[in-house]
Structures are given as C-alpha cells and as structure tokens.
C-alpha positions in Angstrom: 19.4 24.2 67.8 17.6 21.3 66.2 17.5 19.6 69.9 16.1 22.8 71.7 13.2 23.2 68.6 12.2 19.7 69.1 11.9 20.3 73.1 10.3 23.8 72.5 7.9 22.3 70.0 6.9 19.3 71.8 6.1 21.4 74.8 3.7 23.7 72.8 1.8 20.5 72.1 1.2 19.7 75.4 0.8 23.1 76.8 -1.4 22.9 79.5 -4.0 25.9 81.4 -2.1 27.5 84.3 -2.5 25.8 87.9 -1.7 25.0 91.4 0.4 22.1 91.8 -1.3 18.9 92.7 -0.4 16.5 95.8 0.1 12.8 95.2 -3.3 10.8 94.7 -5.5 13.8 96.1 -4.9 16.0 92.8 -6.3 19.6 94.3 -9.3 17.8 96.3 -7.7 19.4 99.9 -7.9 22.5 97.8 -11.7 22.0 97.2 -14.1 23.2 99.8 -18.0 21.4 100.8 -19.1 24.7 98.6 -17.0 24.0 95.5 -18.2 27.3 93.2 -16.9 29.7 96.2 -13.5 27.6 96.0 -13.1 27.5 92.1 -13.7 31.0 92.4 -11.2 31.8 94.9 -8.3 29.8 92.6 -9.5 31.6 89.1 -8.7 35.2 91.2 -5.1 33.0 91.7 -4.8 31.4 88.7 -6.8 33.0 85.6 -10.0 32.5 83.8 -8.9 29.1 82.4 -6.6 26.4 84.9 -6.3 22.6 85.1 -7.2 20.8 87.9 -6.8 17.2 89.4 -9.9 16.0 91.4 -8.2 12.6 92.4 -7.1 11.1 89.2 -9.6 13.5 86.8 -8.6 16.0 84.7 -10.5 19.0 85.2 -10.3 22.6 83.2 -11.9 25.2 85.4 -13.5 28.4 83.1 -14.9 31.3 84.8 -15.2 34.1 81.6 -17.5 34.3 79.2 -15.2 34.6 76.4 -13.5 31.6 77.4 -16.2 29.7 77.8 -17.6 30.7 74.3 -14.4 28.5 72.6 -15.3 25.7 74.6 -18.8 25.8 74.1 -19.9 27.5 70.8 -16.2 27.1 68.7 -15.8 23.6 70.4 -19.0 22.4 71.0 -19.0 19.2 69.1 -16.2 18.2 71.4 -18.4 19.1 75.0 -21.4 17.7 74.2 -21.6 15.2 77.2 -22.1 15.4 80.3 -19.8 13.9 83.3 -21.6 11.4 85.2 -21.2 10.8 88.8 -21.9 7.1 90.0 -24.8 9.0 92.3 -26.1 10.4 89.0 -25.8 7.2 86.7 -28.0 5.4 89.4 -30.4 8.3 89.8 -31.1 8.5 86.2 -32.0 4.3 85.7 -28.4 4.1 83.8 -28.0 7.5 82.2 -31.6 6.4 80.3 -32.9 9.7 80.5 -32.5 13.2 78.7 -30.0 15.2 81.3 -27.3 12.5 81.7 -27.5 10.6 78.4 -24.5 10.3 75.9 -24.8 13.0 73.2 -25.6 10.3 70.2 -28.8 8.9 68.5 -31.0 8.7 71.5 -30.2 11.9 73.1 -31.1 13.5 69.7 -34.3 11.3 69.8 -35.3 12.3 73.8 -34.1 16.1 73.5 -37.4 16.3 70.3 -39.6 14.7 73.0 -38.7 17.4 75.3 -38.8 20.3 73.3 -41.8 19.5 70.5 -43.8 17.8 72.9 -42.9 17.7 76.7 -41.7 20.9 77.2 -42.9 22.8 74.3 -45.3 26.1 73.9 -48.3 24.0 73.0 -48.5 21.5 75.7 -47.7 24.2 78.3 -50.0 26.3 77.5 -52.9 23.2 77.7 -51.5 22.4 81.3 -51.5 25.9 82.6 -54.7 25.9 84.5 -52.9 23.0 86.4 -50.2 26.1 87.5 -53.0 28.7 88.1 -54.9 26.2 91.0 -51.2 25.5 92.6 -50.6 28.7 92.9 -54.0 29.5 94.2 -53.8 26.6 96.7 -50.4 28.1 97.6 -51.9 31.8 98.4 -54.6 30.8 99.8 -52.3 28.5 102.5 -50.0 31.6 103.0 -53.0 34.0 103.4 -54.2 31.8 106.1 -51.0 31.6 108.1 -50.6 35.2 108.5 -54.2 36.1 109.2 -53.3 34.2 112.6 -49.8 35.4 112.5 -48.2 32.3 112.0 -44.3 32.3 110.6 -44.0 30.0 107.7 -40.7 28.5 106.0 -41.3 29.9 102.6 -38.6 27.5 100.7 -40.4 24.6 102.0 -43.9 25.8 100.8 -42.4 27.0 97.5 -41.2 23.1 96.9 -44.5 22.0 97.6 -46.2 24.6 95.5 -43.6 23.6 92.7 -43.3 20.1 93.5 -47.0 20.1 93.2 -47.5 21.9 90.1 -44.6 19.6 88.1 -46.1 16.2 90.2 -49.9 17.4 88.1 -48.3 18.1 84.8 -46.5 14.8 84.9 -48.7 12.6 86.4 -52.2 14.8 86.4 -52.4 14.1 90.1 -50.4 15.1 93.5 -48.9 12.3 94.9 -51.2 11.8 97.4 -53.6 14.3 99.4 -52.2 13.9 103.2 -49.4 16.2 104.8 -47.3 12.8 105.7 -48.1 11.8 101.7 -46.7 15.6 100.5 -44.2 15.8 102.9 -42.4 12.0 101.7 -42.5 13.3 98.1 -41.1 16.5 98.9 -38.1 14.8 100.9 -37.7 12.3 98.4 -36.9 15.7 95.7 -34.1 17.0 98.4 -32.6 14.2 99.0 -32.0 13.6 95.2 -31.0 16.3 94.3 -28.6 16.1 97.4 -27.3 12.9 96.3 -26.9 14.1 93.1 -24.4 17.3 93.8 -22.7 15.3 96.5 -18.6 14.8 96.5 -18.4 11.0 96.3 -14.7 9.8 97.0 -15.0 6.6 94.7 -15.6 9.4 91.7 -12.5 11.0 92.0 -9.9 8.5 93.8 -9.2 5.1 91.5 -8.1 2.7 94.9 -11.6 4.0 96.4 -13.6 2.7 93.4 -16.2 -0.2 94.3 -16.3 1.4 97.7 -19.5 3.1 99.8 -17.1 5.2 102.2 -20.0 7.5 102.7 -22.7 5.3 103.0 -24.7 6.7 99.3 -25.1 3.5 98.3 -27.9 2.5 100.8 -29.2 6.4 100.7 -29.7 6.1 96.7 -31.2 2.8 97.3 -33.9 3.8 99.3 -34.5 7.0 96.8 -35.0 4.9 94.0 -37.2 2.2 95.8 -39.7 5.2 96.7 -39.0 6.7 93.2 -39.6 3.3 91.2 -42.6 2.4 93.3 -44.4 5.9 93.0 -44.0 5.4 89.2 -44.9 1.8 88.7 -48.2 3.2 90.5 -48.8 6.0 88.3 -47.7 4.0 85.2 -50.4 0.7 85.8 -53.3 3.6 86.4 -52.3 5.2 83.5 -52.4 1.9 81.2 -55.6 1.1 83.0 -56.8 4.2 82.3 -56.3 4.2 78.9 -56.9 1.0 78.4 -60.9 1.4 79.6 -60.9 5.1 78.1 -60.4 2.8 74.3 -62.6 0.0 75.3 -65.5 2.6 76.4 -65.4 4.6 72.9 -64.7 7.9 75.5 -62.8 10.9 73.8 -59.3 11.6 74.8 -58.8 14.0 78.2 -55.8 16.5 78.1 -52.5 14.3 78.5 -50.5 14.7 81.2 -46.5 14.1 80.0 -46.6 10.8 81.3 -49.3 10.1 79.0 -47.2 11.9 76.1 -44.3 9.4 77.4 -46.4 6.0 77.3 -47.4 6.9 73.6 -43.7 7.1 72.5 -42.9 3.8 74.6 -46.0 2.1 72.5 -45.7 3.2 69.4 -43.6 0.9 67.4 -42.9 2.9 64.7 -40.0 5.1 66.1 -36.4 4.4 65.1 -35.3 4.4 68.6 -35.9 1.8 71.1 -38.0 3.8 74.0 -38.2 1.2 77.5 -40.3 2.0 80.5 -36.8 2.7 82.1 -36.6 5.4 79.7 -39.7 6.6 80.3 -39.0 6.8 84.2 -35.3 8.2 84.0 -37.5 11.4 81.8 -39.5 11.6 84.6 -36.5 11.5 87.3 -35.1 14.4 84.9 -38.2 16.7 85.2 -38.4 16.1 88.7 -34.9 17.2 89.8 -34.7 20.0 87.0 -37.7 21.3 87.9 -38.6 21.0 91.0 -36.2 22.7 93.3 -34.5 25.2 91.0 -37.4 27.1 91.1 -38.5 27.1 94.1 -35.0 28.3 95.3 -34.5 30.6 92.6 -37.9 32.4 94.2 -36.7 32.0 97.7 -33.6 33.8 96.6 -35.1 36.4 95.1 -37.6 37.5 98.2 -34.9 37.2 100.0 -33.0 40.4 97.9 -36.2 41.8 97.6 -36.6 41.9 101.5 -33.4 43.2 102.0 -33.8 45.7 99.2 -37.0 47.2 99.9 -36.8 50.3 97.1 -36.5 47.1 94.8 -39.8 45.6 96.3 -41.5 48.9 95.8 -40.6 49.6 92.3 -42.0 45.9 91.7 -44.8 46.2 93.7 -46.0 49.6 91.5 -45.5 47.7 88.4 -47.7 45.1 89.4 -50.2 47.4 90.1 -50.6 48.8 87.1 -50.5 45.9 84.9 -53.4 44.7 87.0 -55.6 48.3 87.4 -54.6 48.9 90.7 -55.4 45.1 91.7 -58.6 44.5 90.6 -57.6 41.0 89.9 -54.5 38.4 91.2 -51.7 38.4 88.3 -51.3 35.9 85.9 -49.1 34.3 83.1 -50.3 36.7 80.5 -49.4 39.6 82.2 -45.4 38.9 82.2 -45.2 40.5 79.1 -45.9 43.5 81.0 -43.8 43.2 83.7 -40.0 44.4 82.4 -39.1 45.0 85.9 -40.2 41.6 87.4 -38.5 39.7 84.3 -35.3 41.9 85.2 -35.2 40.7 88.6 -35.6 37.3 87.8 -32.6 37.5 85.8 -30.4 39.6 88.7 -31.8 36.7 91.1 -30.1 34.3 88.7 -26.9 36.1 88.0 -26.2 36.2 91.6 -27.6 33.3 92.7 -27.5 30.7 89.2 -29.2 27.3 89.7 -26.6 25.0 88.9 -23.7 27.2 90.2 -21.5 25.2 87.9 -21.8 23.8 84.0 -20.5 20.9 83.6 -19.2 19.1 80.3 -17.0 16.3 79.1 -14.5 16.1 76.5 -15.4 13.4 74.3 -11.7 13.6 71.8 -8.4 15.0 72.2 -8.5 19.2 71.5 -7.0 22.4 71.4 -8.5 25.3 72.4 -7.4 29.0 74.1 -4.0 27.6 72.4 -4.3 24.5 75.5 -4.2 20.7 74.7 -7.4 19.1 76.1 -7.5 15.3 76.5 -10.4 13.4 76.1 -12.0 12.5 78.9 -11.2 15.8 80.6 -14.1 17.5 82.7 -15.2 21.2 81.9 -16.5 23.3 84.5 -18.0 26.7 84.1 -18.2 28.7 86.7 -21.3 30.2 86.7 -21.6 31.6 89.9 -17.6 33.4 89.6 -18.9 34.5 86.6 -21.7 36.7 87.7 -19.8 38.4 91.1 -17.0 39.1 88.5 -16.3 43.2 88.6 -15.0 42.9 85.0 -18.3 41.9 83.9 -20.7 43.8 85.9 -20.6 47.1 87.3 -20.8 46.6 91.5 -21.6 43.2 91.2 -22.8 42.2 94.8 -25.4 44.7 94.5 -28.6 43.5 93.4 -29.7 45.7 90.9 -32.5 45.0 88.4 -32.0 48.3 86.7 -28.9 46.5 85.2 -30.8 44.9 82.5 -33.2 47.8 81.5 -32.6 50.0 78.3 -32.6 53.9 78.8 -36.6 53.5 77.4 -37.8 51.4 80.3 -37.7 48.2 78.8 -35.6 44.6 79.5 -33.0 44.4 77.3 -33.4 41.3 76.2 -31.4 41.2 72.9 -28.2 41.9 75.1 -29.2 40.1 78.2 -30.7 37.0 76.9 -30.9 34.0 79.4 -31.2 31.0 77.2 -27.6 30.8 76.4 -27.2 33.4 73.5 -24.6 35.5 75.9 -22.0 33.7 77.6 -22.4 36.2 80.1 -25.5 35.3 82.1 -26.5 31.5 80.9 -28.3 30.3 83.9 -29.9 27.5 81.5 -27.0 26.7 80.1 -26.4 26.7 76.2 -26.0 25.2 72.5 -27.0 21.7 72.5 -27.4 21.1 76.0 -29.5 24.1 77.0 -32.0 23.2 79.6 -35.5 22.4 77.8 -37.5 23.5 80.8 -36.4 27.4 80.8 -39.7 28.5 79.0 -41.8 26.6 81.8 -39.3 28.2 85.0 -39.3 31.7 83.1 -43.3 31.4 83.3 -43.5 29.9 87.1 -41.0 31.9 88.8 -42.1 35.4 87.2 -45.5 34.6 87.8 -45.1 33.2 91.5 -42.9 35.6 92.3 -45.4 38.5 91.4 -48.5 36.7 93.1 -46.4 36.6 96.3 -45.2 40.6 96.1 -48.8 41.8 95.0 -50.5 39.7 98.2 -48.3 39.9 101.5 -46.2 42.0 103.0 -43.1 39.9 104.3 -42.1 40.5 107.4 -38.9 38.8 109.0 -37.1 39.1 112.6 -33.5 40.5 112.5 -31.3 40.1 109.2 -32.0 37.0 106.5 -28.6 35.1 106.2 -27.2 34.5 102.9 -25.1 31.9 103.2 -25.3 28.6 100.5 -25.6 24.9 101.3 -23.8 22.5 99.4 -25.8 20.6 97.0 -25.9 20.3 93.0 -28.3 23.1 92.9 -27.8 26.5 94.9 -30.2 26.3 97.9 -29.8 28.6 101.1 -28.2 27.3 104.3 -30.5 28.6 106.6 -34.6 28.5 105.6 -36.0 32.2 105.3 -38.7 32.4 108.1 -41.2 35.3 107.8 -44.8 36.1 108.2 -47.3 36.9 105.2 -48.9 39.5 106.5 -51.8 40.0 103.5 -52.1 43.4 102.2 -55.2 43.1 99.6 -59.1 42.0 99.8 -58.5 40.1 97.1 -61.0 36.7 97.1 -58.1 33.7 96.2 
C-alpha cells in the first residue's frame, strides 16, 4: 500500500495536459500544418482545451478557452511573462533589444513606460494625428482616381502603403522616399519581416539542426536587416543634424516625431537604464512589424465580410451617414465615438480573423496550474483564432455578425466585450503585462479607415472573394482581394 501511494503520488506530480503521442526527434511537427492555428485547432477538438505538445525537442502547452487561459495568464502571470524567441526573431529585433521580444526584467519595465507614457500614449497621438488625416487623404484620393477610370486595385497592398506610410511619418516625420520603386522597397521590406518572423525554422525546434540554414533565412534576414539598418542610420544622422543646427540656431522645438522621443532617452544620461542606438532601432523594428501590417489586414479582412455581407455594409453605411449629416463632410477620428456599429465590426473582424492568430508565452520557473506540472522553459500558446470559431463561446460562430457585441439599447457593449485583454474571450491585443501598447493607435486607424473607405466607394468584385489564410506570424489572406472603387459621393478629398 505504501509502494502503490508513493507511485500514485509521484505521478500526480508530474501529471501532464492530455496529448497525442509524439514520434522520435519530430515530437508532433508531422502533425503541424504550414497554417499552424487551423492545426492546433483541429487537435484541441481531439484533445481538450489544454494538451502538451513536442515541437522537436520543445515543450509546448496548447490553450484554446478562455478560462484556461485566464490561470495561465492572470493567476499565473508572473510565471508567462516572456516571450519565446525564434532565432529569426532574436536577429530581427538587434538581439531581443527592443520592447516586443525583450526578457520581462528591468529593461522591459523601463521600454514598456516609453511606449505607453510617451510613444504610444494619448498625448503624443493625438499631436501626430494630422499626420493620419493626410495618409488617409492621399489614400482616397488614389483610390477615387482608379475607379473614375475603372481601374481594379489590390486593396491589401494600398492599405500597407496607406499604413506603412502613416507609421513611416509618425516615426520618422517623413515617408521613406517619394518614388513608387522608393515605397514599393519599404513596403516589401515590412512583408518580408514579418514573414521571416512567423516562419517554421527547423533549427528552432530540432537540437542536431541547430547552427544550420536548411532554409536559406539566414541570407533572407541578412539582407532585411542591411536595408533596415541602413534606412535608420539615414534617418538617425538627419535627425542629430537636425537637432543639432535647430540648438545652435536658437529655433523653437517642432512636434517630435518618436524617433525624436527615442534619441532624447538615448541622450539623456540621467536614466537608470542603459538606452544604445541598437535599442533605439530594435523600438523602431517593433513599431514597424506591430503596426504596420496588422492593420492593414485587419481592414482588408473586414471589407472582405463586409462585401460578402452586404445588409452588414448597409447598416454601416447609414450610421455613417448620420454621424456626418448625411455626408456633408469625410469622417474622422472624433466621430468613432459615434459609430457603435463600426467599433462592433471591428471587433467581429478581429474575433474571426485575430492578428496574431496565436499568443505566445514562455515559462520562466517550474509550475502548476489546471492541476498540470509545467516546466520551465515550456512554450504557451493560446489559440486565439480556435478561440473565436468555438460554438461554446459564441452563438453561430462563422457568421459574421456585429450585432453580437451590441446591448438591447443600441450600444457596444463594451464593459462585456472589451478588447484590451479584460475578457479572455476576445483579446486580440493580448493581455496583463504584455498587452500590445499600440491598440489605442490600431483602434483609431482601422475604425477610422475603415469608415472613410465605406462612406466613399462602392466595392465592386468579380465572382466570390476567397477566404483562405497564408501562413505568416500575422493573419494575412492568401489570395489579394481585387475590386474596383467605384466612388459614390461628390465629396472634394
């Protein structure tokens, strides 16, 4: 009896989460599809809302509920604070120097105040947003032109130029460059990345493959960050030169961009952390790739439900008219606080369609939680993306309905639906400690953009708009959505 509690006691100490059994080296990689969301999905419908998997030699707990994901996240937090880092990633982001990739210690402390007080925060946002209002304006006025003559346009690539644009201003208070070849190089440059960056690397997972370039990322990376380091050692010597002449000539200080925000930290000598022009540049790298493409395909995404849902468009299209008196005027910022429905599809966009399809974490200690044992070192993915198709959650969850998240009186309901990680439910930004610091500037340029583009063109595609996914660290389509913005105002823009 004494034997049998021993066994039956040690056992409950090492209980693992429920899972498939792993093959020799491999782990569950043959199990793992280019689209990993759509497989972890298909194996938490197997296997439960909680399961252990083996990427190669990782560890890897898998949580696709909400309440689930609340111990590991909320009860557990101090424990999945960082972030696992990909070699792709480490390189990307000058060594894990930045905000999104660094350790949870002293200087991620230290960068996530920058971000949120002064990079990212209400005041200097609301100086830069007459940088937002002339992107946008340049970005109508080239899709009004196209479909006076009737020209198709691929609206995912001229929403990452319109946000490339717009986040290229507020960081550097310039586009980088004025020529198509000039946009065109920065815009690749921001794919590619964030391609990189998502991509399955063997040498991550498998130990013998370590050291090894079997997919040739190595030289791809390379050539990223020699574009990416050059463009910023440019706009870092104008800046000093600029500032330096600005002082010498007694002139009074212009409105910052957050590169100048960034050299002020890395010269003032009084900060308790050490801040190195590597840091400053790995900030940058982060507001690039987190802000960049997410929201220009979370508004691809949702005029693609809104074409194929056309009572949606309508209902959006009458709001919009009202809140600007039957279009006297183009809409704006200020007018989202009038727009519950708009605000509610932006939020059905990004339960069906999140970002970052998966949050990831790290366990940095040995832990217990759901009753499991949780070695350090063990990566934590929530599944995002499984999370808002699931039927227990939502009510007909394929079916794009904005209604969802208004109260009986016609309003969002936000206190129940809130999307800046309160409810475990719909977190598209993620939550606690490593919520994304950027969701109050994509909550104003996806609404807002979004609106502009309903209230000015009719869209008009030929034959069905696929929905399929492409693989990549964020959630962009497979196919581009080609229509024709056939204008439906007078408007003067």
């Amino acid at each position: 009896m004494a034997v049998t509690a021993i066994i039956t006691k040690t056992r409950q100490k090492r209980r693992r989460p429920p899972g498939p059994r792993p093959l020799p080296i491999m782990g569950h990689l043959h199990l793992i599809s280019a689209i990993p969301h759509q497989s972890l999905h298909a194996l938490s419908a197997r296997h439960g809302p909680i399961m252990e998997l083996f990427l190669g030699s990782l560890r890897c707990v898998v949580v696709s509920s909400p309440e689930v994901a609340k111990e590991f996240l909320k009860t557990h937090e101090a424990m999945f604070s960082n972030r696992f880092v990909s070699a792709a990633v480490h390189r990307l982001s000058y060594g894990s120097k930045g905000f999104l990739f660094a350790p949870y210690g002293t200087f991620w402390r230290f960068a996530k105040k920058i971000c949120m007080s002064q990079l990212l925060g209400a005041r200097t946002l609301d100086m830069l947003r007459h940088v937002r209002e002339q992107e946008t304006l340049r970005f109508l006025r080239v899709l009004k032109a196209k479909g006076k003559s009737g020209e198709t346009v691929d609206v995912g690539g001229e929403l990452l130029t319109l946000t490339n644009n717009v986040i290229t201003r507020m960081v550097l208070g310039r586009t980088c460059g004025e020529s198509d070849a000039d946009v065109e190089g920065v815009r690749k440059m921001v794919v590619d990345t964030v391609e990189l960056a998502g991509k399955f690397n063997v040498a991550d997972f498998v130990w013998f493959c370590k050291g090894l370039d079997l997919q040739g990322m190595k030289k791809r990376l390379g050539e990223i960050m020699d574009r990416f380091d050059g463009m910023m050692e440019r706009a870092i010597s104008e800046h000093q030169e600029e500032r330096k002449r600005r002082k010498e000539n007694g002139e009074g200080e212009k409105i910052k961009d957050l590169l100048d925000i960034l050299l002020d930290i890395h010269e003032d000598e009084s900060t308790d952390v050490t801040f190195t022009r590597d840091n400053v540049k790995a900030l940058i790298m982060d507001i690039f790739m987190a802000g960049t493409d997410t929201s220009a395909i979370t508004i691809e995404w949702a005029l693609v439900e809104l074409i194929n849902n056309p009572h949606v468009m309508e209902k959006a299209r009458q709001e919009i008219d009202s809140a600007t008196t039957n279009n006297i005027r183009l809409i704006e910022e200020s007018d989202l606080s009038n727009l519950p429905y708009m605000r509610a599809i932006v939020k059905e966009t990004l339960r069906l369609h999140p970002t970052s399809p998966i949050l990831g974490r790290e366990s940095s200690e040995d832990c217990n939680v759901c009753g499991y044992d949780i070695p350090a070192k063990t990566i934590l993915f929530i599944n995002l993306w499984s999370m808002g198709r699931n039927p227990k959650l939502w009510e007909n969850p394929l079916e794009f309905r904005p209604e969802r998240f208004i109260n009986i009186m016609g309003q969002e309901n936000h206190d129940e639906f809130d999307v800046r990680g309160q409810n475990m439910q719909l977190m598209p930004f993620g939550t606690g400690r490593r919520v994304c610091p950027g969701a109050s500037l994509a909550l104003q340029v996806v609404p807002t953009n979004l609106a502009a583009m309903i209230q000015c063109f009719e869209w008009k595609v030929d034959g069905s708009v696929s929905m399929e996914e492409k693989p990549a660290m964020t959630l962009p389509r497979a196919h581009p959505l080609i229509c024709v913005p056939v204008p439906r105002l007078r408007l003067s823009f």
